[in-house]
Each structure stands twice: as C-alpha cells, then as structure tokens.
ROTOR-714095 format. One record per residue (C-alpha): residue number from 1; residue in one letter; z, y, x. Coordinates in steps of 0.5 Angstrom, whole numbers. Layout:
  num  residuo     zz     yy     xx
  NUM        A      Z      Y      X
...
# end
This chain:
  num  residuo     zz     yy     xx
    1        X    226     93    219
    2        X    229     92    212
    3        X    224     94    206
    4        X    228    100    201
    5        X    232     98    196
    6        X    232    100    189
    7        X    237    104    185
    8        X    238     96    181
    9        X    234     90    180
   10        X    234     93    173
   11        X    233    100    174
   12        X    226    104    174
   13        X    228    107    181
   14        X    223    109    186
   15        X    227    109    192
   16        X    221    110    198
   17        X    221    117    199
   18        X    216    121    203
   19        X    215    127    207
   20        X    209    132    205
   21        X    207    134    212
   22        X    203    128    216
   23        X    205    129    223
   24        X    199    129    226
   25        X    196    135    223
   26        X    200    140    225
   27        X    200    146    221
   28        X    204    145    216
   29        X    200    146    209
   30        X    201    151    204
   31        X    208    152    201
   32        X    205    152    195
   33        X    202    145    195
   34        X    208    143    199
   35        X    212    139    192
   36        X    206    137    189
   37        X    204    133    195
   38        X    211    130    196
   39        X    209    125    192
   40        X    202    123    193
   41        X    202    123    200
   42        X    207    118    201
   43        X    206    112    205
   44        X    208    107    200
   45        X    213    106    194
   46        X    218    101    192
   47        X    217    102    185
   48        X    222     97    180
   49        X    219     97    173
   50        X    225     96    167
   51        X    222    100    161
   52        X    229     97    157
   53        X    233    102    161
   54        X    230    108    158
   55        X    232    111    152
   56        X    229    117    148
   57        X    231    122    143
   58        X    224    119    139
   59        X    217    119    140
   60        X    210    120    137
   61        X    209    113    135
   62        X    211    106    137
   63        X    205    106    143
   64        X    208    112    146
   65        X    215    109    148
   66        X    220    112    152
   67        X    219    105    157
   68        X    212    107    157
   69        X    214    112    163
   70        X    218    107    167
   71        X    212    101    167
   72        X    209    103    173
   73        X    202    104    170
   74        X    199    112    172
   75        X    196    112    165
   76        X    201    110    159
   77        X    205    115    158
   78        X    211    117    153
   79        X    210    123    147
   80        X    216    125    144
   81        X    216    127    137
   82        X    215    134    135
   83        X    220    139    137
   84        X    223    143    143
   85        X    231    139    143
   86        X    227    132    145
   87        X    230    128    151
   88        X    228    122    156
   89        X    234    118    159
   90        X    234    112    164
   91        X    240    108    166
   92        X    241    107    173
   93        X    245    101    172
   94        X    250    103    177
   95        X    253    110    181
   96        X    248    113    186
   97        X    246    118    190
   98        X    240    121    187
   99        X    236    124    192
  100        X    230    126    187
  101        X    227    126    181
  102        X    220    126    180
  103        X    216    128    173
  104        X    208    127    172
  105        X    206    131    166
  106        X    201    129    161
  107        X    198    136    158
  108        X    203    137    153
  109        X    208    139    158
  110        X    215    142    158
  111        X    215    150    159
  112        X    222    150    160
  113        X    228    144    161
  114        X    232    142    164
  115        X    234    135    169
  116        X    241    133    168
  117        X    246    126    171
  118        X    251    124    168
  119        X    256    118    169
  120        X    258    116    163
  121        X    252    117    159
  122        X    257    122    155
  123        X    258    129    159
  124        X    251    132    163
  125        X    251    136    168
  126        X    244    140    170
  127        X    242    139    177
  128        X    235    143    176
  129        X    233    148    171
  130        X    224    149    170
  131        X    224    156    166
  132        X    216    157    167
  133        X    214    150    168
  134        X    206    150    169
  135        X    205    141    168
  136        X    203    137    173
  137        X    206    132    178
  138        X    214    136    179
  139        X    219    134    184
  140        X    225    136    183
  141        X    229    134    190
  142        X    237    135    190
  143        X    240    136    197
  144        X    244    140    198
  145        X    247    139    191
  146        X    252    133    189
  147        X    248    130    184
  148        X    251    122    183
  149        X    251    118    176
  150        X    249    113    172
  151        X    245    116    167
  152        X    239    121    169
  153        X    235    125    163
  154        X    229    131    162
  155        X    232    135    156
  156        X    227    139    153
  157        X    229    147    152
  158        X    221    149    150
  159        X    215    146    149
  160        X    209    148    152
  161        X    204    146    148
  162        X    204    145    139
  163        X    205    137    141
  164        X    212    134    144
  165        X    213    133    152
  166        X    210    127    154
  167        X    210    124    161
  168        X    206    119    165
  169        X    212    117    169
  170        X    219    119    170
  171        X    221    117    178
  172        X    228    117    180
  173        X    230    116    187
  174        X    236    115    190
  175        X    241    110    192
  176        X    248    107    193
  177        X    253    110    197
  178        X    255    105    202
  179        X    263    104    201
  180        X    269    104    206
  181        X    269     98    210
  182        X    273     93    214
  183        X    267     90    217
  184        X    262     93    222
  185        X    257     96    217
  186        X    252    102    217
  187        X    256    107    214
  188        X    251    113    213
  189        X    247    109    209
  190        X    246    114    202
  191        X    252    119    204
  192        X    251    127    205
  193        X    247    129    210
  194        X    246    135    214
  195        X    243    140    218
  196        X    241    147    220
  197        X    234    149    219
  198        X    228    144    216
  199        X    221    145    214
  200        X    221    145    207
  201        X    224    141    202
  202        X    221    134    203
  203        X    224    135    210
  204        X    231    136    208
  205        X    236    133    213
  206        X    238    128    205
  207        X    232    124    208
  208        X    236    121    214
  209        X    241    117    210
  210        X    236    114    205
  211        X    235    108    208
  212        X    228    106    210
  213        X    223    108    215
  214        X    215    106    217
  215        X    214     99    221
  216        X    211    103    228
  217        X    214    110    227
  218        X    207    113    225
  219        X    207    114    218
  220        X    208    120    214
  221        X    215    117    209
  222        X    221    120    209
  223        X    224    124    214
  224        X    228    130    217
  225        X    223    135    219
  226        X    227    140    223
  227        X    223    148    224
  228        X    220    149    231
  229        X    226    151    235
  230        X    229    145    240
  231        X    236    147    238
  232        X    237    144    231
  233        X    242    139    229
  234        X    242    133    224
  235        X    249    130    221
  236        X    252    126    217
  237        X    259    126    212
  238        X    262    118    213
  239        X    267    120    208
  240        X    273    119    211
  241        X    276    118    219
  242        X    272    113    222
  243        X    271    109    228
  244        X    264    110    230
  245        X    261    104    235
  246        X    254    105    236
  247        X    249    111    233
  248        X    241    108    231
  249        X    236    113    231
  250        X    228    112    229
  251        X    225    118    230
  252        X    218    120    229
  253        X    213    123    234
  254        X    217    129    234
  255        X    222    126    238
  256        X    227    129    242
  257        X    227    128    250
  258        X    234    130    250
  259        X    239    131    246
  260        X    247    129    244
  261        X    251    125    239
  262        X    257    129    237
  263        X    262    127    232
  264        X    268    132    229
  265        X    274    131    223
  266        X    272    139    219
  267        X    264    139    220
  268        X    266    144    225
  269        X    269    142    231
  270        X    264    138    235
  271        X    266    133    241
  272        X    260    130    245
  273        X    260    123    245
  274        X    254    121    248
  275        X    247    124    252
  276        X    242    120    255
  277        X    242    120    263
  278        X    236    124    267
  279        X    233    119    269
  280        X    232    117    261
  281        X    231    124    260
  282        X    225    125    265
  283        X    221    119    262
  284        X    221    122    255
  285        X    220    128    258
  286        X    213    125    261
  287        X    211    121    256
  288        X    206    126    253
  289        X    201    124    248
  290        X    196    127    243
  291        X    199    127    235
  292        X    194    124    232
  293        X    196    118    239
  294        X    203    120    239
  295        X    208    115    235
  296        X    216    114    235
  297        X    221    111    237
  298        X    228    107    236
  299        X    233    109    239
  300        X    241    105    239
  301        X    246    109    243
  302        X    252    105    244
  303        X    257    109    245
  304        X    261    108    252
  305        X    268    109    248
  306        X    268    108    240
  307        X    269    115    237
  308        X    273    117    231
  309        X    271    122    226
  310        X    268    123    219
  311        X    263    127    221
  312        X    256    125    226
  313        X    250    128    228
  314        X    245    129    233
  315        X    245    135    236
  316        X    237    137    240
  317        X    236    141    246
  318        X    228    139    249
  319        X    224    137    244
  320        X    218    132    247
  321        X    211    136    248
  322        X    204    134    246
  323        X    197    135    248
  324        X    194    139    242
  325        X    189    138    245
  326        X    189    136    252
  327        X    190    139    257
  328        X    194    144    253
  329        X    201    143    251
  330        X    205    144    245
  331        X    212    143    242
  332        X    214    143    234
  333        X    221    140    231
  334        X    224    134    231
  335        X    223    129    226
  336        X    227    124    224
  337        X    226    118    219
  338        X    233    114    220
  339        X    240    116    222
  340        X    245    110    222
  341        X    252    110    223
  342        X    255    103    225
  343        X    262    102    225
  344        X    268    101    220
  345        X    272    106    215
  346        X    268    111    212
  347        X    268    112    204
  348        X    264    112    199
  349        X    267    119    196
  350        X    263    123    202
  351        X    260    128    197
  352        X    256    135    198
  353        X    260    141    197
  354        X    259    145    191
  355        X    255    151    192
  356        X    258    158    191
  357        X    258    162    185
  358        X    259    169    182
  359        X    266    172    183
  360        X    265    176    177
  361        X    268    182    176
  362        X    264    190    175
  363        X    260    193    180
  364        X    262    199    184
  365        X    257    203    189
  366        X    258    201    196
  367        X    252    205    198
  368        X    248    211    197
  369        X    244    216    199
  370        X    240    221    195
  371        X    237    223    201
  372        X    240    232    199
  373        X    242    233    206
  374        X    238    238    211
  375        X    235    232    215
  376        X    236    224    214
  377        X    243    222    214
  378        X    243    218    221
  379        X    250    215    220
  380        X    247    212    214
  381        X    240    209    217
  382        X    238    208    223
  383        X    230    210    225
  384        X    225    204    228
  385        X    220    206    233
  386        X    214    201    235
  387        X    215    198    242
  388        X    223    200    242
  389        X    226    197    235
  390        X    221    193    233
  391        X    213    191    235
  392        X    208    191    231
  393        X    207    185    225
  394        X    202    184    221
  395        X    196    187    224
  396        X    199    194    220
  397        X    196    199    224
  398        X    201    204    225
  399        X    205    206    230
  400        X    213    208    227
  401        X    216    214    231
  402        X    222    218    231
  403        X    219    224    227
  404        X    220    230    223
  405        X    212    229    221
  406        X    214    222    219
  407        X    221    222    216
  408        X    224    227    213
  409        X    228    230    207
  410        X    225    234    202
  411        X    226    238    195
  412        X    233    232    195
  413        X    227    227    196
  414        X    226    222    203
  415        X    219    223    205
  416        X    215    218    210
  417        X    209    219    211
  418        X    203    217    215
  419        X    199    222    220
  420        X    192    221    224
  421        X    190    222    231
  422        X    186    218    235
  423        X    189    214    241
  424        X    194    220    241
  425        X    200    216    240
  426        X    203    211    246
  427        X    208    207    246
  428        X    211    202    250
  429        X    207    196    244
  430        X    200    200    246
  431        X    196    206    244
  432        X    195    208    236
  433        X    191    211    232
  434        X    197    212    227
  435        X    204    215    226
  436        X    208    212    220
  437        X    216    213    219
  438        X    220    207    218
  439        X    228    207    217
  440        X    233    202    216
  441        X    241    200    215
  442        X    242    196    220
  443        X    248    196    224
  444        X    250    201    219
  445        X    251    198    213
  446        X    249    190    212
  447        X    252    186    207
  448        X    251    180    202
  449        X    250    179    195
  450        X    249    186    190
  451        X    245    190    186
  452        X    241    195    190
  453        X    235    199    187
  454        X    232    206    189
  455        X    228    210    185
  456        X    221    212    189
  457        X    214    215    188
  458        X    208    211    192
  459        X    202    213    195
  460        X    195    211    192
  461        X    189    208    196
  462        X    186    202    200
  463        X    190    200    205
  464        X    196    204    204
  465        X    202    200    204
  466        X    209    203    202
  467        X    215    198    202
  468        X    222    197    199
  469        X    225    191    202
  470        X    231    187    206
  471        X    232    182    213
  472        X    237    178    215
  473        X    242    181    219
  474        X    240    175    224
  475        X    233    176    224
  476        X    233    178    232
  477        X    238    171    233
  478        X    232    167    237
  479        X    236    161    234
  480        X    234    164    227
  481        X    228    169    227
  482        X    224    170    222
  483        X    223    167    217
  484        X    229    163    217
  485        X    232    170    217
  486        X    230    171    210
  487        X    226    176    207
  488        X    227    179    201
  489        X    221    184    197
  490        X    224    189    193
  491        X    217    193    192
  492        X    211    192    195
  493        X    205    196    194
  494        X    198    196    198
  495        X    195    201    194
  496        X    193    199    187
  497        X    196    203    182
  498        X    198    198    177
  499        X    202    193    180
  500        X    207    192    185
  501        X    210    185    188
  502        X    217    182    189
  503        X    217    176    194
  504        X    222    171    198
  505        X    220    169    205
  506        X    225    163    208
  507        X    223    156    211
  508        X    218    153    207
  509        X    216    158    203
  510        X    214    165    207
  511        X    208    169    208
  512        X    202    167    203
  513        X    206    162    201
  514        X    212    166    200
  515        X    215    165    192
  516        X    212    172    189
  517        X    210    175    182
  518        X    206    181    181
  519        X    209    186    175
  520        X    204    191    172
  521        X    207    197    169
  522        X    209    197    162
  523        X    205    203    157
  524        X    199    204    163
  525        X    205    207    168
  526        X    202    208    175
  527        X    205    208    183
  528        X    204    214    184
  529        X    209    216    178
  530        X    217    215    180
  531        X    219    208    177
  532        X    226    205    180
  533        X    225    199    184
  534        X    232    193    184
  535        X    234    187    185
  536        X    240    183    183
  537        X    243    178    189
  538        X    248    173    187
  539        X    250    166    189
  540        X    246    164    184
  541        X    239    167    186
  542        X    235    173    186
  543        X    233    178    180
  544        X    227    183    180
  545        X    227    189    176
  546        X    223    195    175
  547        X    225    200    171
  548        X    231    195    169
  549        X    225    190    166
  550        X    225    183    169
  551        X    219    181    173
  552        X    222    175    177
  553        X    228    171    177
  554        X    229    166    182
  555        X    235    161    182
  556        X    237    158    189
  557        X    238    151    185
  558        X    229    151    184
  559        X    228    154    191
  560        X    232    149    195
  561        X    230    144    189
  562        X    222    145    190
  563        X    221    149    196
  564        X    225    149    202
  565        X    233    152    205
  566        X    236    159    201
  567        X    237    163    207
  568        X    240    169    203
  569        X    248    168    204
  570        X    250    172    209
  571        X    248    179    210
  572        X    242    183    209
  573        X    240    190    211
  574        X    236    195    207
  575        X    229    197    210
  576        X    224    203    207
  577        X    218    203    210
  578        X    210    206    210
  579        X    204    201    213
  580        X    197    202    214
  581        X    192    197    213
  582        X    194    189    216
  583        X    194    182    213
  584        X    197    183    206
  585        X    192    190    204
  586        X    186    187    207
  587        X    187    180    204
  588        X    186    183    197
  589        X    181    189    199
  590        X    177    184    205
  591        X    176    191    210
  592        X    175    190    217
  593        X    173    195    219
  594        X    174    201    222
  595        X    181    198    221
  596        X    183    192    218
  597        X    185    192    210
  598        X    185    200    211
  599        X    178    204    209
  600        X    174    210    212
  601        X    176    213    205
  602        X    184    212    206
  603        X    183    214    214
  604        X    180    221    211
  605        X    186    221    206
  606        X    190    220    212
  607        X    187    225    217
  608        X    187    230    211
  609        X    195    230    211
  610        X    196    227    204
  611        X    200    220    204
  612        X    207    219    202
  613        X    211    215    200
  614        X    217    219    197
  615        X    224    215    195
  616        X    229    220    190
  617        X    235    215    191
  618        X    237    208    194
  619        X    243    205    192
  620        X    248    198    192
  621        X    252    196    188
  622        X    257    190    190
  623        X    264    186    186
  624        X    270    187    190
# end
C-alpha cells in the first residue's frame, strides 16, 4: 500500500488525514468535540518539515519566527508583533487541492480571522471566517468548497488577547490533482468527491480521493463515513469524459455487503455499470463480526466492459451487520477509506461547484397572520395531533390535540395553551396526562430562504416549553429524517424567565450537540413580556435576533467547515408549539419526577388553567 504524499518535498504539508470517530466505538462523540479530535485522533501523519517556506507579516523576535509553526515540534511557536492585521503564509510550492488546514494556538489566539489561498501569492481568496474564535487546536475543513492554490495564509482581523497571534503549528493538508492521462492511471486521485449524507466533518465524502489508507483496513484515518441509512452514495468528478476500467474501493469495517458502481456525464443521470453477484452478496452478508474484531476490506471491480463518463460513484444498498454485542445485531453507515478510478482521460480541472449566493433585492411579506380571525386560519396552518401527525419526542409530556381548549385565537392573539386531567387523554401514541396545541405550515406554505419573525408572550415556570421554530419539508423522507432534515430553532424557552435559545440541528451537529447560543434580554426584559423572536435565512448562513438585536450568526462556510453537512437549501415549514417537561427542560432543572423536567408546582400550574404561550403575529419575508 503506497505511503501519503506530501503537497511537495519542500513544502510544510500534513497530508495524513484522519477521521474523528473510531469505528469501534460506535456512538459517535459529541459534536462538540468532533473538530478538536479530528487531529488528535489520527493514526498517523506524514508531516514534511520546511520553515523556509513560510513567511509572516513579522514576529515578536528572532526566536519566534514564521518557520517555527511548520518545524514539526508541538513546542515552538510563531509570535507576531503587536498588532490586529499580522498574517502567516506557507508555500505550497505547487498547485493543490487543499483539503484542510489546521491551526494549534498558543494562548495569544486569534478572535477573528480569517483562512485565505491564493495562486499567486497576490489575489486571496477567504475559504473560512472564525468571528469568536476561542484558541486551541482548529481545523478548518474545506469540502464542499473549490479551495486550490499555492499559497495558504491565516490573516488577523482581531486580537484575542493584548499580545500578537501565536502558533505552535500551522498544518495544510491537501494534494495534487491528478491531470488528464493517455496511460492507465487512477484518475480519482485529489479530485472533487461527493455524496449525500456523511456524519460530520471529518467524515466528508473529500476524504475518499486523498489518496491513503491504513495497512489492515482497521484503524481510524481518513475516511468517508456515510449517517446510518443503507441508501447513501459516494462519488467522484474525474474532470472530463473518461474510459473507466477498474474501480478500487478499500472500505473500513462498515462495509457495504451490496452495493453499485454507476457512472453518469451531468452528476445526475446514472447508469449502473457493476454489482456484486448473490453469491458474493451472501458471503458478505454472513460475515458478521463484533467492531472491536471487525476489520475492512479491498475490493477491485473489474468492469465486465470499459465505461465511460466524468462522474463515478458507489451507490450502497445493504450495509454489513455486526454484533453489538453478540447475539444481538447492529448496522451503522458505510465507511470508505479510499475510492480509485483507473482508466485514461480525465482532467485536472474537475472542480467544486460554487456554492449559492444571496440573489439580492427588497424583502416582500410571502406570509403572515396576525391571528385576527374568529378561530385559527386552516388554509394557513395545519394542527398536529400525537398519535395522528406526529408521536410523541423528546420524553414531553403532553399529547397535541385538535382543541378550542388548546388552540385557539383571542383578543387579535393565538392562544396554546396547556390543560390537565389524568389519564383523560388517549390517543393512537398511548394515554397522557396533558393536552397541549401545536400548529404548523406544512403542505400549506414551505419555503426556502427568508426573514421569518413572530412577536410572542411565553409562559414561566420549570418544565414549561414553548417554541418557535422550523423543520425540513423532507423531514418524513425515510431516506432523510431527522436531523438530516434540518432544524432550525428560532425561539426556545424551558421556563426561565431571562434567556431564550436559538439552535441548528444537522448531521453532525444535532441534539446537545447542536450549534446554539443562549440570548438574555436587554434592560432585565423577561418571556413573559412580548418580545419579537426572528431569523435571517440565506444561502450564506442564518442570522437570529430577538427584538432585532443579534444573538447568533452562523455562516454555512464555518458550519460545513467545522461540524458537519448544511441542510438548510430546500424548503422548510413554520412550527409553534407549547411542550411540557422532556429532555431539554429536565436537563437544565434535573426533575424526575412526577414528570420528567416538569415539577409538581408547574403540574398545579398547569391544572389550575393558567399556562399559555400567546403569539401576536407570524410573518415571512422572502426576495423574489
């Protein structure tokens, strides 16, 4: 098996990448701690070693040099002088793909900068913006941008601390496109990869076409990771038409027992041009093993007939079962180290798409309600009822029901609000305690991309869980679910009268690991006063605000770059909702009883009639 390559003999380049997630274990970690283990958890690295090829804007003094954060030693460090515009640059020595760039701070760190390539050294261009960088080791991975260059630079925008920046090390990894060939060659090799859905961001589909993989198939260095779905895909751009012979795949454990090569000209169109026989689907299918003894496999399809296209993929159909633990079986994703194209033609220009930009242009209202009527507006939202819509999540309490006691409009507002009998309520899901409204835009109006805000009164107490929020039309695909639906949290509150939440919840980052902030309102305001709750959804990223102040920005370049896939380009539909009591409340407040995360006292709140979350308006505003 060939070694990695570096970027060039003379270049500071890490080119062995890693994966953050041992197979073996398999709960994945926390989002959270997903980019910070990408690096450490490597198996190993080709590090090359050329502090001549980096260059700074300056440095505190001669012992802190630019070359001290391409020397390979974790202890010496560039220190640039003092001021907020210093830069650090590295020379590739040659055109690459880069895949990834990682930096390990010193304590005198950037708060915000900005990652920048270049082919001339001349005219950048930014592939990653930090605006509340906290230190430590970053990786800032690329996919799915077309991020190619000689030069690759870490510009200052601000200062974390009174010192310069400084940096133990400052690690690229990435490699030479293989070119258009006459001659058989792997025509894969560092070109543009895609896929569908992937666990995070060190599980990219980039990861395929990087040209190295562990001697035995079992350790934990870089690889595609699909989620846990048997019908997901992997490819490659060649570039250019090709004539494709032979497809090598070394796949980790969580190999695919059946599966299809397929080859298209648009990405889009697919013929199948190999799958394995049933005998060979059987004796992949029976070998079932525990993960910790599980180990991959090479798999060389010679194609029965050459193919051509530019585009190839493997397309998986049954994923291989485990024990975990014996007797009792388990499937996760499929895992790819390596996909190799061997053939002649191709081109080295094969490159990402760019990714999709605001249209510009006013705002005009698509939707709104102010909720005036004599009763809800059914043409406009659609109520969710437990056991018939939806079931119950999240351990809540509360079963929805279609009820003037629950939903209903009131003095120009909308009224949900929470009612208490018990074992009163059955429904299809089981028998509740608690009745509850829950209203949504689905089938009515889902759209992409917009303003959307809502003005809104919440209830206060332990356990009480009123939200304003969005889900992915796509949401009830059971080749997508959730969370590669996408989730987007406009306003959450579990009871505590100063601060609310916003969250986004994708693959690789949902649940408690979802990308959140917490917002207190300004001058001692509370949730039980009308406050107006909004988000800004664009190409770009998402924008929260409450009471037009902003309480959190995120930018789909650092999401994809640091956490995992944006799921947040098709349409989404408005949810408002009134919970009781479940996971998010009762990890804050730890009650257990008599209801998970809901208190007796909030119970006698409840049963006295007196819990409503009241919604003045709800309003979206799109450019067309």
């Amino acid at each position: 098996m060939p070694s990695r390559t570096t970027l060039a003999a003379t270049t500071a380049a890490l080119i062995a990448l890693a994966a953050p997630m041992a197979f073996a274990a398999p709960v994945p970690k926390p989002a959270a701690a997903q980019a910070a283990a990408w690096d450490t958890d490597r198996a190993a690295a080709a590090y090359t070693a050329n502090p001549g090829a980096v260059t700074a804007s300056g440095s505190e003094n001669a012992a802190s040099g630019p070359g001290a954060a391409a020397d390979g030693n974790g202890t010496t460090r560039w220190s640039s002088d003092f001021t907020d515009n210093a830069w650090i640059r590295v020379d590739l020595g040659s055109v690459v793909r880069v895949s990834a760039v990682t930096l390990d701070w010193e304590a005198a760190y950037g708060k915000k900068y900005v990652l920048e390539v270049s082919r001339n050294g001349t005219d950048w261009t930014t592939f990653y913006t930090e605006d509340d960088g906290t230190g430590g080791s970053v990786t800032a991975h690329t996919y799915p941008q077309e991020v190619t260059g000689r030069y690759v630079r870490m510009r200052g925008i601000q200062r974390a601390t009174p010192w310069g920046y400084s940096l133990y090390s400052f690690k690229v990894y990435g490699g030479e496109p293989a070119p258009a060939s006459t001659t058989r060659t792997n025509l894969a090799l560092n070109h543009p990869a895609y896929g569908d859905f992937y666990q995070h961001a060190g599980n990219s589909p980039a990861f395929v076409t990087d040209g190295g993989w562990p001697a035995g198939l079992k350790a934990d260095q870089s690889r595609w990771s699909s989620d846990w779905n048997a019908n997901r895909w992997v490819g490659v751009d060649l570039g250019a038409t090709s004539r494709i012979e032979t497809v090598d795949l070394y796949w980790e454990a969580a190999y695919a027992v059946d599966h299809r090569v397929q080859v298209s000209d648009d990405n889009r169109t697919w013929r199948t041009v190999y799958q394995p026989s049933a005998s060979e689907v059987a004796a992949r299918r029976a070998d079932v093993k525990s993960p910790g003894d599980a180990v991959g496999r090479h798999d060389t399809v010679q194609l029965p007939t050459p193919a051509t296209g530019r585009y190839v993929r493997m397309l998986g159909v049954e994923r291989r079962s485990f024990y975990n633990p014996a007797p009792a079986t388990a499937q996760f994703g499929y895992s790819l180290y390596e996909f190799q194209v061997w053939g002649t033609g191709g081109s080295a220009n094969a490159a990402y798409p760019a990714l999709p930009k605001n249209p510009g242009g006013a705002y005009t209202t698509t939707f709104f309600d102010d909720f005036t009527g004599s009763g809800l507006d059914r043409n406009k939202w659609r109520v969710v009822r437990t056991g018939t819509e939806m079931n119950p999540v999240n351990g809540e309490s509360q079963a929805y029901v279609d009820s003037a006691d629950n939903i209903r409009t009131e003095n120009g507002a909308l009224v949900l609000q929470s009612k208490y009998c018990k074992g009163c309520t059955r429904t299809p899901a089981g028998t509740f305690d608690f009745t509850s409204g829950r209203i949504d835009t689905n089938t009515k109006f889902d759209f992409t991309y917009g303003k959307v805000s809502a003005r809104m009164k919440l209830p206060v107490g332990d356990g009480f869980w009123p939200a304003f929020w969005m889900l992915g039309s796509d949401v009830d695909d059971p080749n997508v679910s959730w969370p590669g639906s996408g989730e987007t949290d406009i306003m959450e509150n579990i009871g505590y009268g100063d601060w609310t939440s916003s969250a986004l919840h994708g693959p690789g980052y949902s649940a408690d690991g979802n990308i959140g902030k917490q917002q207190t309102y300004a001058d001692g305001g509370r949730a039980d006063q009308w406050h107006t709750y909004g988000v800004e959804w664009a190409p770009e990223g998402m924008t929260f605000t409450v009471d037009d102040r902003v309480v959190q920005t995120t930018s789909r370049s650092k999401l994809e770059s640091t956490r995992g896939k944006w799921v947040f380009d098709h349409n989404q539909y408005v949810i408002l909702n009134l919970a009781l009591g479940g996971a998010y409340p009762a990890g804050w407040n730890k009650v257990t009883s008599p209801y998970w995360g809901l208190p007796q006292s909030s119970v006698d709140r409840v049963a006295q009639g007196g819990v409503r979350a009241e919604i003045d308006w709800v309003r979206v505003e799109q450019k067309k």
